[in-house]
C-alpha atoms as one frame of an Amber mdcrd trajectory, in Angstrom:
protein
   2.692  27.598  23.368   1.131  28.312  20.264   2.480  26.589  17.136   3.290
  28.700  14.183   2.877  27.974  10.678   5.537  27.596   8.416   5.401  30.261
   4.946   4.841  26.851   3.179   2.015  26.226   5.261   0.509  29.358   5.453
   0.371  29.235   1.466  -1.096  25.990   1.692  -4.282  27.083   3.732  -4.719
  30.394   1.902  -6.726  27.682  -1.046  -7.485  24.581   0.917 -10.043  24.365
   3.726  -9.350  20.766   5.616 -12.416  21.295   6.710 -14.298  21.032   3.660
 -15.650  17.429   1.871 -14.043  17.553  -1.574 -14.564  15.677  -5.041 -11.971
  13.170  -5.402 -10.383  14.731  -8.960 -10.897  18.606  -6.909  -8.863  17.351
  -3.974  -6.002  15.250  -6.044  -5.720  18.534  -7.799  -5.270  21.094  -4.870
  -2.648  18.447  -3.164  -0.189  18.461  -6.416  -0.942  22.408  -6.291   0.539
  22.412  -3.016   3.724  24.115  -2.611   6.514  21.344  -3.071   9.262  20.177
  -0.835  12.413  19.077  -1.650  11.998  15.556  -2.615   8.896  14.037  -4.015
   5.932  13.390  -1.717   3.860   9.871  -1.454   0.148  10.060  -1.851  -1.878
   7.873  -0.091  -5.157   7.480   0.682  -7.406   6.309   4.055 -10.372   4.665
   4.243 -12.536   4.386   7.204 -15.124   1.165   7.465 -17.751   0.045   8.758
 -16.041  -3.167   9.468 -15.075  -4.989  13.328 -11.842  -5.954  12.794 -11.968
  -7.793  15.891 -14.501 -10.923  14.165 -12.501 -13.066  12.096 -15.140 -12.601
   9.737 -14.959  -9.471   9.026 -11.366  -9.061   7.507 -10.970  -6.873   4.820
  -7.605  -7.521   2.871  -6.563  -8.036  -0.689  -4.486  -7.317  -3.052  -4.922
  -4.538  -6.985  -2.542  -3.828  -9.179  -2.479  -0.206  -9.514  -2.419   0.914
 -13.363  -0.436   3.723 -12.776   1.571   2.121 -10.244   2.820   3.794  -7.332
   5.631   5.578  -8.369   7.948   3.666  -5.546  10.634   1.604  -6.745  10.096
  -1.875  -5.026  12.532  -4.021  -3.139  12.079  -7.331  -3.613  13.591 -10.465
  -2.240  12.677 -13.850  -3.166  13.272 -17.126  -0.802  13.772 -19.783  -4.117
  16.520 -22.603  -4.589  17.358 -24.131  -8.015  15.111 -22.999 -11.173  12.772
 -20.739  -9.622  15.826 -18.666  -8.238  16.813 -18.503 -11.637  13.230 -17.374
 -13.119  12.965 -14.598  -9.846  16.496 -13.216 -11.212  15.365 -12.896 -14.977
  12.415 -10.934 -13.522  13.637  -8.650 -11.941  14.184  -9.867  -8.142  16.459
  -7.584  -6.196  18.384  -9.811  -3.900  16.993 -14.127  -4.130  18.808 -17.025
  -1.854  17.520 -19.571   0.274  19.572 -20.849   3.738  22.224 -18.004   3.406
  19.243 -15.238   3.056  16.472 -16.778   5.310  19.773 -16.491   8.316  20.497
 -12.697   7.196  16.896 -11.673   8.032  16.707 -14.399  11.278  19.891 -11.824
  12.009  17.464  -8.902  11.639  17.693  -7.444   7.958  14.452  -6.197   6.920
  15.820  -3.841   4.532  13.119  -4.845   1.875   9.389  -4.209   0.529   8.121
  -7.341  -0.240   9.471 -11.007   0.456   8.105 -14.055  -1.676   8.617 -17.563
  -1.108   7.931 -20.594  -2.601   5.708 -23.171  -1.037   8.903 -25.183   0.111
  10.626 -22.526   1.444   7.798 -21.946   3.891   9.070 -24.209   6.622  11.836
 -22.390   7.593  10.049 -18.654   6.506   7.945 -19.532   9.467  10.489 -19.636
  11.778  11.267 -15.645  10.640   7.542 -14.808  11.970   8.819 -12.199  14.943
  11.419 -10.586  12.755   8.694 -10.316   9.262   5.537 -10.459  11.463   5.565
  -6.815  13.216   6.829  -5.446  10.031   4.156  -6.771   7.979   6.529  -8.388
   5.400   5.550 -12.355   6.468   4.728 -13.887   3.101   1.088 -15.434   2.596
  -0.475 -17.019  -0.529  -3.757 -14.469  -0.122  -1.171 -11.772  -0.888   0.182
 -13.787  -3.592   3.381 -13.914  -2.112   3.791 -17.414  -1.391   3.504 -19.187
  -5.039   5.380 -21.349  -7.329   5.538 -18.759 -10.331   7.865 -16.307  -8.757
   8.881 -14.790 -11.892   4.953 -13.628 -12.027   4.812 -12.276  -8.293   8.074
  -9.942  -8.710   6.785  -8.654 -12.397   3.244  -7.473 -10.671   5.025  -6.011
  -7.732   7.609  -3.954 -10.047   5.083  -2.991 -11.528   2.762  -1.658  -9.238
   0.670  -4.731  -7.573  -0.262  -3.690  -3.623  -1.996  -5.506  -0.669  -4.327
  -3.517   1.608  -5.701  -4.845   4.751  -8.096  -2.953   8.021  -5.824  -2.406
  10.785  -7.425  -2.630  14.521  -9.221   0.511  13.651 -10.933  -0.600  10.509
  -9.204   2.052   8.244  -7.230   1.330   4.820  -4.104   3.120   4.422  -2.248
   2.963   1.170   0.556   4.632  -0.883  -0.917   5.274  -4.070   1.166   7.221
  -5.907   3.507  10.290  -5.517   2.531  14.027  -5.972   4.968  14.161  -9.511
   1.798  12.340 -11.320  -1.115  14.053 -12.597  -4.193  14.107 -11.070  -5.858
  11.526 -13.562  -3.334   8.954 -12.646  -4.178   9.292  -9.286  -7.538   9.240
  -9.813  -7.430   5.968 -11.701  -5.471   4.467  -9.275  -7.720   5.212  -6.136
 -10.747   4.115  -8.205  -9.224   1.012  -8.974  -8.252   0.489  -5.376 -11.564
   1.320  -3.916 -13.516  -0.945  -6.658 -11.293  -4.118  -4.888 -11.791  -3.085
  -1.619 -15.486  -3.215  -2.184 -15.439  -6.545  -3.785 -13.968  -7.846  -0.349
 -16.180  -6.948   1.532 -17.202  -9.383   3.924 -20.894 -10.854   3.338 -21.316
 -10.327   7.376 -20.504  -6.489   7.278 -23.961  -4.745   8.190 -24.393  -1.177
   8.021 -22.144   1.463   5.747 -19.134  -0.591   4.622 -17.213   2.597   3.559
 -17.649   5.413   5.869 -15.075   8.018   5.050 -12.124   8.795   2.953  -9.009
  11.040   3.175  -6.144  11.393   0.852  -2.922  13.310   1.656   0.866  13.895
   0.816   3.716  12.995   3.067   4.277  16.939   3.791   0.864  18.212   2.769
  -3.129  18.254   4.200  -4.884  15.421   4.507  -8.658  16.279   2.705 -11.828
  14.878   3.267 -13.253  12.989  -0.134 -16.724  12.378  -0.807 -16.710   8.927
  -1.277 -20.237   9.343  -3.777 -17.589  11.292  -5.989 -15.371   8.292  -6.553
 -16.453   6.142  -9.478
């Protein structure tokens, strides 16, 4: 059966070709033209590479603070006892505990962004790894969630701090920003993502390390970017 297109849709595709390779600022621009929906749409970007995600040495992950941040208001939980509890509350944490908390998630609650943990809560955070593992949320110091100066972790996540990582494919997929902020915002914050994913790239990667790029809205196209556009 053929599928029709929605009047939204339609109106979509009478400007934008997904067939086309746009400019970065050109395609940012023609996705917050869009026609809107009724709440306010993620942006987020994917990155193809040139990576084998299967060699150990060739993991691509890291972690940016977006200037603009991402427009998302962050959940997240700390795993602290004593003073460092205290410093995760002043900053901002939304829900902090230690023995009490680490058996609510071992019960299943995953109703978070972002855990961090401090080095001595670690022990028993490993024992959470099939509940936070296949959800991604397992704390690690590379992501700078496992550290003594919690107070600093929560303030760059607030504020706009992500991780990105290859999945089995090799592609980068990241929320980086919602369609309510201009296009230079968005531009800035790609840029700025892009410019750490190429500083991690791994000295064994041969051949084109960044191969394409897409960027899309939750309800919207997802357009091809020339990645020589991107600064």
């Amino acid at each position: 059966m053929r599928r029709v297109k929605s009047k939204r849709l339609k109106k979509i595709y009478e400007t934008i070709d997904n067939s086309c390779t746009y400019a970065l600022s050109e395609a940012l621009k023609l996705l917050i033209d869009c026609p809107k929906v009724k709440f306010n749409e993620s942006v987020e970007v994917s990155i193809k590479t040139g990576v084998d995600p299967r060699k150990s040495d060739q993991q691509v992950r890291g972690t940016v603070a977006l200037p603009n941040g991402t427009g998302k208001n962050i959940k997240v939980v700390v795993l602290a006892k004593g003073e460092n509890a205290e410093k995760a509350k002043e900053a901002g944490a939304d829900e902090i505990g230690a023995d009490e908390l680490i058996a609510k998630i071992k019960g299943g609650w995953t109703d978070f962004d972002v855990l961090v943990a401090t080095p001595d809560m670690m022990r028993e955070v490993g024992k959470l790894g099939k509940v936070l593992g296949p959800r991604g949320l397992m704390p690690t110091p590379k992501a700078g969630t496992v550290t003594v100066d919690v107070a600093k972790a929560v303030t760059e996540l607030k504020a706009g701090k992500i991780e990105f990582k290859v999945d089995k494919g090799g592609v980068i997929n990241n929320l980086v920003g919602k369609a309510n902020f201009d296009s230079k915002s968005l531009e800035d914050n790609i840029n700025t993502l892009l410019a750490a994913i190429v500083r991690a790239k791994p000295a064994t990667a041969k051949g084109q390390y960044l191969k394409s790029m897409f960027v899309s809205t939750t309800m919207g196209p997802g357009l091809r970017v020339d990645i020589s556009s991107v600064a």
